[in-house]
N, C-alpha and C positions, 0 to 999 in steps of 0.2 A: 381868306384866300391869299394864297403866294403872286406878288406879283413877278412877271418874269420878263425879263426885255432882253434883247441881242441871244445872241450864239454864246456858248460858256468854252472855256481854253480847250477845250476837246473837239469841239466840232469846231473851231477857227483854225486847228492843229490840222487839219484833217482838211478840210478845203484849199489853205498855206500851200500843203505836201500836193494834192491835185491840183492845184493851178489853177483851180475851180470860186475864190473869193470871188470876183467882180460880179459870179451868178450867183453866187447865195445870199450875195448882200441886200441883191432885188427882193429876195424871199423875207428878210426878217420883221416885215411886219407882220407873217403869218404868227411870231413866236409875242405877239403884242397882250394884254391882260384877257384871257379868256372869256368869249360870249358865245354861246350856243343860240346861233341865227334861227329863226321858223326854218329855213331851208336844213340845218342840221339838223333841229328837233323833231322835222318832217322824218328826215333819213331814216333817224332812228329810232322811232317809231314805229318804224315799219320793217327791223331788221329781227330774222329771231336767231343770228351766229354774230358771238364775236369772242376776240381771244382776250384773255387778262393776267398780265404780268405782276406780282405783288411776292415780298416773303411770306413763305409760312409760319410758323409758331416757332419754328427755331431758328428763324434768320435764312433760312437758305432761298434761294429765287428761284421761283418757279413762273411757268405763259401755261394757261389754263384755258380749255372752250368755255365760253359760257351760250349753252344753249334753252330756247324760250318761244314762244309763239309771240308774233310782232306783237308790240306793245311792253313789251318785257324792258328794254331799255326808254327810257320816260325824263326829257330833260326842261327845262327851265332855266334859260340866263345860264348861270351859274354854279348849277346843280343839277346832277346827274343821278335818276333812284333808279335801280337795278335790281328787279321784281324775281331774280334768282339766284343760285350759287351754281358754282361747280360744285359737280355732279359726288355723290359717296364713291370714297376711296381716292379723290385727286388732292394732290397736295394743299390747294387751298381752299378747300371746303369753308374755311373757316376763316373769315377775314378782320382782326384786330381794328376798332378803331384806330386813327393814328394813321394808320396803315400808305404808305405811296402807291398809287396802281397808275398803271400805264393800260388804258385799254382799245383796243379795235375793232370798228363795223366792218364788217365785209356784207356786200352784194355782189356775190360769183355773179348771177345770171346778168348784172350789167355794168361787171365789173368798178364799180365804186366803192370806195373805204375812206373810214372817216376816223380820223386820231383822238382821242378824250384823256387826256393825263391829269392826272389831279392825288386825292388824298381820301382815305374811308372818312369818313364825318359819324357813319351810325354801321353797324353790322344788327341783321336780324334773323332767326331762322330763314326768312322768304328772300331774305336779299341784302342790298346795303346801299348806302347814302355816298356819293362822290361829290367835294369839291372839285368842282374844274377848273383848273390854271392853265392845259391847254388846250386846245382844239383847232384843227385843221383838216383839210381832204386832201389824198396824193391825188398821181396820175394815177389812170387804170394800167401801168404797161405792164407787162409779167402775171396776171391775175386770170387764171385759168376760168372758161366758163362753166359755169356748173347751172342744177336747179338743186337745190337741196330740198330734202324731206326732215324732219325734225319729228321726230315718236316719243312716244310718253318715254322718260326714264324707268329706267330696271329697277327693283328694290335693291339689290344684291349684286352688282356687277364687278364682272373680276378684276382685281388689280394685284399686278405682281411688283415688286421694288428689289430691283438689281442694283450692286456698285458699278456694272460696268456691261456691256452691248453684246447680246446672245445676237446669234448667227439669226433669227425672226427679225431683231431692231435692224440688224444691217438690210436685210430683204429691205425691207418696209421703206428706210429709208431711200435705198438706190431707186427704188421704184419711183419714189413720192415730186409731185408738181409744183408744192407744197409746202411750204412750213411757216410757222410765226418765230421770229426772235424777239426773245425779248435780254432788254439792257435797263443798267439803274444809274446814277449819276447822285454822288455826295448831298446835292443841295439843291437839283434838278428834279429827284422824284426816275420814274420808275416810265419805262415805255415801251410797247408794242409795234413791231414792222408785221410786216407781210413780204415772203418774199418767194418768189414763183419762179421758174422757167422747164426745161424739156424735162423729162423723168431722167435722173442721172447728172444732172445737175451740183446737186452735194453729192462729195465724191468721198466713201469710207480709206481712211487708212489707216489699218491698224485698231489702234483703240481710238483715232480722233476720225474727226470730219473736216472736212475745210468744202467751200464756194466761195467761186468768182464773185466779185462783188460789181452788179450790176449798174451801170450807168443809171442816173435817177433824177431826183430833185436839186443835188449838190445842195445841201441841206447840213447831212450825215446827221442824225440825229445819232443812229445806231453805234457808228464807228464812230464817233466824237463821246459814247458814253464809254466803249471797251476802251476807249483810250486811257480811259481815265479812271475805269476801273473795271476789272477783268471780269468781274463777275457777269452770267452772261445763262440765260435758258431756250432750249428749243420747245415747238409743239410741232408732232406733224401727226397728219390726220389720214386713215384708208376711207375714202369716201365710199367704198364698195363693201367693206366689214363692219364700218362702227369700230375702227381699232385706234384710239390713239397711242402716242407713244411723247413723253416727257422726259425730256433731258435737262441738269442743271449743271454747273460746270463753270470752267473760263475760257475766254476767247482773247484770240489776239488780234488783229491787224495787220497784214502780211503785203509789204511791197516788192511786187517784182516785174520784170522786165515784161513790158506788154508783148502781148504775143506768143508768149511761153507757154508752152502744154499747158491746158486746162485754165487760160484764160481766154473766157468766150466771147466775152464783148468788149475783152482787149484793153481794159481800163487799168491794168497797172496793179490794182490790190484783190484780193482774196483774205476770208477769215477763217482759221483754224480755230477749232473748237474741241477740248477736250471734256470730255462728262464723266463728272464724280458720281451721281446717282441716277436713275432710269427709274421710269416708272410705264409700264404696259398695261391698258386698260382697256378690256374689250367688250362690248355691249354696249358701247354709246351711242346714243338713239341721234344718228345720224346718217345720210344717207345721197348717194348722188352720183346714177348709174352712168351716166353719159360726160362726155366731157369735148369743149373746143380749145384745142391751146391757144396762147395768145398768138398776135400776130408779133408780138415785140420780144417772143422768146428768141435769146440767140443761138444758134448752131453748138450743140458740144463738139468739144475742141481735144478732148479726152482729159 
């Protein structure tokens, strides 16, 4: 197992620029040698949605659902077995030993999520083996209520792979409450966010995306890893279709004058994201007709 202590020059870079050190520095002993508590192993246990950022066979980064009936994810100390795959046809179907993953629990209905970053140890048709290096829980703020249904998987479900965003990705996206990013870092390994607020939120221009980047932990795991390296994937999910949608690409970090159009909770940065490949995939046995927004969404702002 990697041991990992402090904040690395991307996320110190990035708290620095927000003003925000003297609160992150209270946080670093979440980022301490990884132990999966009973209380996480509880969690996760009982979770059957979470997203998984790792490269594919060719290098490129891709954030994947990985969906299961509770008991699917199964931890231990310091290891994490993960009793499924993403699903045929998603870019990581197939997870290399070696491998970095960054991955995340969510519990819409009581809005709890829980971080597991680590490393593949074993891949097998039914699943694969995670060293854990790290593990932590956010807040709930931004995390839409749901109840989710989880259906058998399709034999056959369809996936399309685009270079670049058909006028459905755009739909989908401006709609969505919703999305997982995911970010990698040189020496750090490989990580998963969640990030939530009103529908319209991520705002389309053009061929890119950009959102406000919401007030949080002061942490920045996320924006401490594009800092330091662009590479950068989305997930966003139609809880009413079974439609995902996968973006991989690079992201920037963008500071501007709080207040400015289309910053909502007035923090000063937003990320621009532009996507080099898309992948659309529809029939995934997923499901979740009702929805409460958070109370901690803020206002769009245009």
């Amino acid at each position: 197992m990697k041991t990992i202590t402090g904040f690395h020059s991307g996320e110190l870079s990035v708290q620095r620029q927000a003003g925000l050190e003297a609160e992150a520095a209270r946080l670093v002993g979440m980022l301490a040698p990884a132990h999966l508590s009973h209380g996480a192993e509880g969690f996760l246990a009982q979770r059957e949605f979470a997203a998984v950022t790792a490269r594919d066979a060719d290098g490129t980064l891709w954030t994947s659902p990985l969906l299961g009936p509770a008991g699917f994810l199964e931890g231990f100390d310091t290891t994490l077995v993960v009793h499924t795959r993403p699903g045929a046809g998603d870019p990581l179907r197939e997870l290399p030993a070696g491998e970095p993953v960054g991955l995340i629990a969510v519990e819409f209905a009581t809005r709890r999520r829980l971080r597991v970053n680590g490393s593949v140890v074993a891949s097998a048709e039914g699943g694969f083996l995670l060293d854990v290096e790290q593990a932590y829980g956010n807040c709930p703020a931004y995390i839409q209520q749901r109840h989710l249904e989880i259906g058998p998987a399709p034999a056959t479900p369809d996936a399309e792979r685009t270079g670049s965003l058909t006028d459905a990705h755009r739909d989908l996206i401006r709609r969505a409450d919703t999305f997982f990013l995911g970010t990698i870092h040189p020496t750090r390994g490989a990580d998963s966010s969640h990030k939530g607020g009103e529908p319209g939120f991520v705002r389309v221009d053009g061929d890119d995306l950009w959102w406000p980047d919401y007030a949080g932990n002061n942490m920045f795991n996320s924006l401490g890893n594009i800092t330091t390296d662009p590479e950068a994937s989305l997930l966003f999910l139609d809880f009413t279709t079974g439609t995902t949608l996968q973006l991989t690409g690079t992201a920037v970090l963008e500071w501007v004058t709080p207040g400015t159009a289309g910053e909502d909770d007035a923090t000063g940065r937003r990320v621009r994201f532009h996507p080099a490949q898309v992948v659309w995939r529809s029939g995934v046995p997923l499901h979740a007709s009702e929805v409460v927004p958070s109370p901690h969404n803020p206002r769009i702002t245009g």
